[in-house]
TORTORGU-708970 format. One record per residue (C-alpha): x, y, z; residue number from 1. Coordinates in pm, whole numbers, plus 32768, in hexadecimal, padded with zeros to 4 digits. Each point is the difference from the previous one (the first is absolute). Layout:
N
X  Y  Z  NUM;
...
% end
This chain:
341
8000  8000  8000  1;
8115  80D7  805A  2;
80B4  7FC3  7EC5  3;
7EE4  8030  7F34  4;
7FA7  8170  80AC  5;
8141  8071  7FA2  6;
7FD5  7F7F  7E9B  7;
7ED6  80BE  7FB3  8;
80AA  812B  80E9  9;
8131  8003  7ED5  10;
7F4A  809B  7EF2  11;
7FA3  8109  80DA  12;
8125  8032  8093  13;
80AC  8006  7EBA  14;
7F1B  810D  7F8F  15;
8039  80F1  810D  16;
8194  7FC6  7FCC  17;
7FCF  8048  7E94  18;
7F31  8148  802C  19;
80D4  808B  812A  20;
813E  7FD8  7F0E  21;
7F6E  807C  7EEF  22;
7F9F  8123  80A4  23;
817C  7FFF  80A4  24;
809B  8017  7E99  25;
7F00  80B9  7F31  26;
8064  8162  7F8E  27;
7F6C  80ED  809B  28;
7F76  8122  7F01  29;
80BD  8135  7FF9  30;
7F16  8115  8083  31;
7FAA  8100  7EDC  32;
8141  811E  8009  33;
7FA2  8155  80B7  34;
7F69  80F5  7F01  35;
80DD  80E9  7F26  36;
7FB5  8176  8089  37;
8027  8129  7F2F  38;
7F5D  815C  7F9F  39;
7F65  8075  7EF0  40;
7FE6  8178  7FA6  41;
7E96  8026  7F3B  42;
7FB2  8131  7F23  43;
7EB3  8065  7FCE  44;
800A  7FDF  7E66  45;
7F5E  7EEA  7F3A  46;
814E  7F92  7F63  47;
8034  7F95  8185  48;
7EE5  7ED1  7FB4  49;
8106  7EF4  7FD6  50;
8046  801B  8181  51;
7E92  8002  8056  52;
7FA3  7ED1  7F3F  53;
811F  7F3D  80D2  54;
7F76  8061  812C  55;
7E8D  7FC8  7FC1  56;
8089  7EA6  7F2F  57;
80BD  7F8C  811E  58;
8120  7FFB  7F32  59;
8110  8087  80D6  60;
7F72  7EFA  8137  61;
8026  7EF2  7EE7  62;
8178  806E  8007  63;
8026  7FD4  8166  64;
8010  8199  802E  65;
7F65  80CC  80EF  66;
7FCA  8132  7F4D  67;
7FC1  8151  80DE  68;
7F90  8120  7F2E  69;
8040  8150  8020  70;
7F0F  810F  7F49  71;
8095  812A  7FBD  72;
7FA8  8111  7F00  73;
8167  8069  7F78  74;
810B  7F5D  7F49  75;
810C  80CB  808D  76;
7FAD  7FBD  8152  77;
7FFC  7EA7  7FB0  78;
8135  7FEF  7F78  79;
809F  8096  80FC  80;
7F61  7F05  80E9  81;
8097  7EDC  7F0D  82;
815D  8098  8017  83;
7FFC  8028  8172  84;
7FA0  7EA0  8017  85;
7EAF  8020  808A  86;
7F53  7F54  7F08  87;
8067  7EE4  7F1B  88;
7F4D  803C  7EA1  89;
7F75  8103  7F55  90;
7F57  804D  7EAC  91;
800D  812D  7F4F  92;
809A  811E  7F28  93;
8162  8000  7F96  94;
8097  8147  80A2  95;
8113  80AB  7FCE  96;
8033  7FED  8179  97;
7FBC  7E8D  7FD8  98;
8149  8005  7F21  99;
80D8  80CF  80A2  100;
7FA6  7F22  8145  101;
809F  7EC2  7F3E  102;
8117  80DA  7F30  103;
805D  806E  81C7  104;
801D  7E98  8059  105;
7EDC  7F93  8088  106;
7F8B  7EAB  800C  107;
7EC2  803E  7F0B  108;
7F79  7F4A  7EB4  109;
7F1F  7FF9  7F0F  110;
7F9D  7EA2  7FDF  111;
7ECE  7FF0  7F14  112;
7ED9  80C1  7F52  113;
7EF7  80C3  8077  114;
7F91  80BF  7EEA  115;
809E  8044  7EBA  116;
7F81  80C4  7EB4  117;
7F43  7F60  7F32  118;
8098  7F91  7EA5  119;
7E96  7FCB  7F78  120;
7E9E  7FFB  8075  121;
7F96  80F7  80C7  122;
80D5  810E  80CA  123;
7FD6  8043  8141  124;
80D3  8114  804A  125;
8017  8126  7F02  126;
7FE9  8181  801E  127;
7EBB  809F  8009  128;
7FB3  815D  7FA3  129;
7F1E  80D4  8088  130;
7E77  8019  7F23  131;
8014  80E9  7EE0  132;
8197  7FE8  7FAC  133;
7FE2  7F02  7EF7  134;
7EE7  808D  7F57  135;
80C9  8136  7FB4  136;
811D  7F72  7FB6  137;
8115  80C7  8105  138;
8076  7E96  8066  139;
809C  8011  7EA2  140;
809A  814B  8030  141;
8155  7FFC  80DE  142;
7FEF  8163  8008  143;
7E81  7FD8  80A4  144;
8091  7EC2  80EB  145;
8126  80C2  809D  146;
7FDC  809B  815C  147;
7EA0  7F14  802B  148;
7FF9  7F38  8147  149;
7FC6  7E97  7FF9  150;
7FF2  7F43  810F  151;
80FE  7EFD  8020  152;
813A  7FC0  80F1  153;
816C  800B  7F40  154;
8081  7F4D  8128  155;
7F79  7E98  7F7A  156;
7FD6  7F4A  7ED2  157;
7ED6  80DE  7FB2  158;
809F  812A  7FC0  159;
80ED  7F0C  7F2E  160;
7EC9  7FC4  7F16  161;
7F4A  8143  802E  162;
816F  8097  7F42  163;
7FD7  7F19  7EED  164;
7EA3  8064  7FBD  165;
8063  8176  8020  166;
812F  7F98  7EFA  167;
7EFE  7F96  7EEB  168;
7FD4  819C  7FD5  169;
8168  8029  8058  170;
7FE4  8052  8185  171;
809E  7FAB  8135  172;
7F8D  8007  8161  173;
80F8  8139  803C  174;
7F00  80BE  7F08  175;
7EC0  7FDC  80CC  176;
7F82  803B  8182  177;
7FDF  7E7D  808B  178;
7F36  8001  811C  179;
7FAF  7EBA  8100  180;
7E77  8023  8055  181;
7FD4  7E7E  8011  182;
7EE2  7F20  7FB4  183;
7EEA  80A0  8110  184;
800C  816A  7F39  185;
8027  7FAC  7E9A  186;
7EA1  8002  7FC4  187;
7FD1  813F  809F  188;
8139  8085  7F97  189;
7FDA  7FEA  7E8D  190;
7E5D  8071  801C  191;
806A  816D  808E  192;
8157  800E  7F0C  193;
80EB  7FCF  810C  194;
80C2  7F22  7F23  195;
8015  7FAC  7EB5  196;
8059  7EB5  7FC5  197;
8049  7EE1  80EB  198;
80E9  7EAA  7FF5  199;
7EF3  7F50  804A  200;
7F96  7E76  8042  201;
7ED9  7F41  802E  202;
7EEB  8003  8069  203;
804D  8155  8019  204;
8035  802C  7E95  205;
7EB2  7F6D  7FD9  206;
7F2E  80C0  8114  207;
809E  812C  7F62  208;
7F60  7FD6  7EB6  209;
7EB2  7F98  807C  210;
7FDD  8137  80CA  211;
8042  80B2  7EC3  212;
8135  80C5  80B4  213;
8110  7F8E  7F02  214;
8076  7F45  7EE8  215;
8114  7F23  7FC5  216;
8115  8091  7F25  217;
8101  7EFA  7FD4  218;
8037  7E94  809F  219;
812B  7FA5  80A9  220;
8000  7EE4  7EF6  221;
8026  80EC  7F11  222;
8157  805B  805B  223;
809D  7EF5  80E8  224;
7F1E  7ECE  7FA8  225;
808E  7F07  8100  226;
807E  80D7  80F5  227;
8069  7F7D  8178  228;
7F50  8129  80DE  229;
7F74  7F40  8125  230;
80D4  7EDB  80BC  231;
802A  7F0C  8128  232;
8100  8087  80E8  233;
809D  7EF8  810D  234;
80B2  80A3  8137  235;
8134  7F83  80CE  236;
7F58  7EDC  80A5  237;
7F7F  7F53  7EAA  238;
8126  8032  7F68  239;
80F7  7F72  8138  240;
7F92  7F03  810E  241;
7E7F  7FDD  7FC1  242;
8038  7FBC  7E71  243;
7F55  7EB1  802A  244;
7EAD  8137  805C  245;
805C  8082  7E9D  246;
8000  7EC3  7F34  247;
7E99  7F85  80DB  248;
7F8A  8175  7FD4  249;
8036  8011  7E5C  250;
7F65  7EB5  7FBD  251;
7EBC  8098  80B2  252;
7FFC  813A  7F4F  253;
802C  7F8E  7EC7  254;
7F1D  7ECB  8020  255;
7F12  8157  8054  256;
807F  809E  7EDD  257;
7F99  7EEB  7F2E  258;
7E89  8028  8089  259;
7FF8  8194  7FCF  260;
8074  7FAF  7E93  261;
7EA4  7F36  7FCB  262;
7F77  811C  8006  263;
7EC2  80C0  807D  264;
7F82  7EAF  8074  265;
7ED4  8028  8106  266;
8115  7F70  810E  267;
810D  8115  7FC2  268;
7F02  810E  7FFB  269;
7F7C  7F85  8157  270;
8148  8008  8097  271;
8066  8167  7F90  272;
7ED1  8083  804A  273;
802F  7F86  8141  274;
8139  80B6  8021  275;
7FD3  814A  7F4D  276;
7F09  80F3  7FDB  277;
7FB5  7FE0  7E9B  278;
7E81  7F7F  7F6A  279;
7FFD  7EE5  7F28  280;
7F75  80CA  7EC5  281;
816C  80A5  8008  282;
80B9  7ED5  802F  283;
7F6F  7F5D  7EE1  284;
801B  814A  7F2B  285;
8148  8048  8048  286;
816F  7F6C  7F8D  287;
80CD  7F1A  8100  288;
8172  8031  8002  289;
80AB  7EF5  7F58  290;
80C7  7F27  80B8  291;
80C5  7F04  7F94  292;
7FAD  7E9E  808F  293;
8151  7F6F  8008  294;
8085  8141  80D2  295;
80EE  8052  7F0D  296;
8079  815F  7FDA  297;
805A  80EF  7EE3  298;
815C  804C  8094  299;
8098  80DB  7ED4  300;
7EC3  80D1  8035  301;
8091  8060  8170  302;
814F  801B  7F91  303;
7F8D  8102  7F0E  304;
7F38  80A2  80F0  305;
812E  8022  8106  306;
80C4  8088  7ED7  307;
7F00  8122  7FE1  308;
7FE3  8042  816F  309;
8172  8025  8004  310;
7FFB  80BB  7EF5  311;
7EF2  80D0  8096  312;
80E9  8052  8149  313;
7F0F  7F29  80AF  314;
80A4  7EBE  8008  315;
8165  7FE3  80B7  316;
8084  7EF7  7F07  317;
7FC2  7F08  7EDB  318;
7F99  7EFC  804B  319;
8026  7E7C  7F59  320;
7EE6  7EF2  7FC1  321;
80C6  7F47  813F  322;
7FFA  8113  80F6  323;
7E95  800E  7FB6  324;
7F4A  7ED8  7FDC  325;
8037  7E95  80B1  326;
7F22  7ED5  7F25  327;
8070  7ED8  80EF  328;
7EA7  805A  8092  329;
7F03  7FE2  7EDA  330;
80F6  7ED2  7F91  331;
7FA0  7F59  8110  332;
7EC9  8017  801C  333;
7FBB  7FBB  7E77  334;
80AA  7EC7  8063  335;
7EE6  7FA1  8113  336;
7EF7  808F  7F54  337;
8066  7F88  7E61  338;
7FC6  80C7  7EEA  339;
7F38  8117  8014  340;
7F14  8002  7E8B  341;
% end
């Protein structure tokens, strides 16, 4: 009887032995690494709806990243911010100040698109003239155009394009009164004759026209189709220690990229809606900046723009494609990502 208990005891026995050292050797499973952290400046312009559509998309938490934003309403101050270190990316004009920054040392790139003009299609950035100058032809006349005051600021890539609009009618800059109004008081601005023709983009350009305040003159893409005016900028930390943050952060913004480039789909109208204060019939009526899905950036364009700041007495140095512009970013995340079409 004894004999026979501890037979049918065995199996049982065996059993427990078997699950205690499986659960002795098993590997255990790695808990999931500690987020990413890093902070995002965000503009209050529609060519800012890349970022937005991460967030909403859950993009950057797909990366691992824990994104903190910061809203501000400036570029400069951002920038300044970005330099200092006190936030990690930001998107936006290229400055003069943004160049001279990089020509000084500091530990800043441009490291992929966020807005270029466009080579065909529809341009949404152009100069528009205040109602009734077309009609009578003084946009024609350089005589007419000199000493006029357009709104646009010589200290960025605008007043880059704004000069090669002037130079159709064989003007520079140096020949008018350039004034820096922004967005808020265009409208306003160009109704009671404050100014008389702005570097304007959209929707602006587009809520312009519909109020009947001004017309556009000449597109951007009529003089520098393809230009690089608007970039992602990566500060000290991306660049040095937290790079692993800058390859996880690029394969979410372009993967959000990729969706803005569908188009004015119900989904991206939603989300920048959500995010800016602009009504749907003017998103739908007016031209997105193009932006190229695979991040790449028109780097002879910036070159040639750091040449005319320089050349302007704005700029401290020239500046090469190298100094300017690191692709190990958009490389890498083309990689994860594939093709873009």
């Amino acid at each position: 009887m004894k004999n026979r208990a501890i037979s049918r005891s065995l199996p049982f026995l065996l059993a427990i032995v078997l699950t205690v050292g499986a659960c002795a050797t098993a590997p255990r499973t790695p808990s999931a690494p500690a987020p990413l952290a890093l902070k995002l400046v965000l503009l209050p312009f529609l060519s800012q709806s890349p970022f937005y559509i991460a967030l909403e998309e859950g993009y950057f938490a797909e990366q691992g990243l824990e994104v903190e934003t910061v809203p501000l309403q400036v570029t400069q101050d951002a920038f300044s911010m970005l330099a200092a270190g006190q936030v990690d990316v930001l998107g936006g004009l290229v400055t003069a100040g943004n160049l001279n920054a990089i020509a000084r040392g500091a530990n800043l790139r441009i490291v992929a698109d966020k807005g270029h003009v466009a080579e065909a299609g529809c341009d949404a950035h152009g100069v528009v003239a205040r109602l009734g100058l077309l009609e009578n032809g003084v946009l024609k006349d350089a005589t007419a155009l000199r000493g006029m005051h357009i709104d646009t600021d010589a200290y960025t890539t605008l007043g880059f394009l704004t000069e090669k609009v002037l130079g159709t009618v064989d003007l520079t800059l140096d020949e008018v009164e350039t004034v820096t109004l922004g967005p808020p008081a265009w409208l306003g601005a160009l109704q009671e004759g404050n100014v008389d023709m702005i570097a304007a983009g959209e929707p602006w350009t587009t809520r312009i026209v519909q109020d009947g305040a001004g017309q556009v003159w000449m597109g951007f893409q009529d003089v520098a189709p393809g230009h690089q005016f608007a970039v992602v900028l990566y500060g000290p930390s991306l660049l040095g220690e937290d790079k692993e943050a800058g390859k996880r952060f690029m394969v979410a913004y372009l993967k959000a990229v990729r969706q803005y480039n569908e188009g004015k789909t119900e989904r991206n109208l939603n989300i920048i809606m959500k995010h800016l204060p602009l009504e749907r019939e003017l998103l739908q009526q007016a031209c997105w900046d193009p932006i190229r899905s695979d991040g790449d950036v028109n780097v002879e364009s910036l070159v040639e723009y750091a040449d005319w700041s320089f050349d302007k007495g704005l700029g401290d140095s020239r500046l090469t494609a190298d100094q300017l512009f690191d692709p190990s970013f958009i490389d890498y995340a083309n990689q994860v990502l594939g093709p873009a079409e």
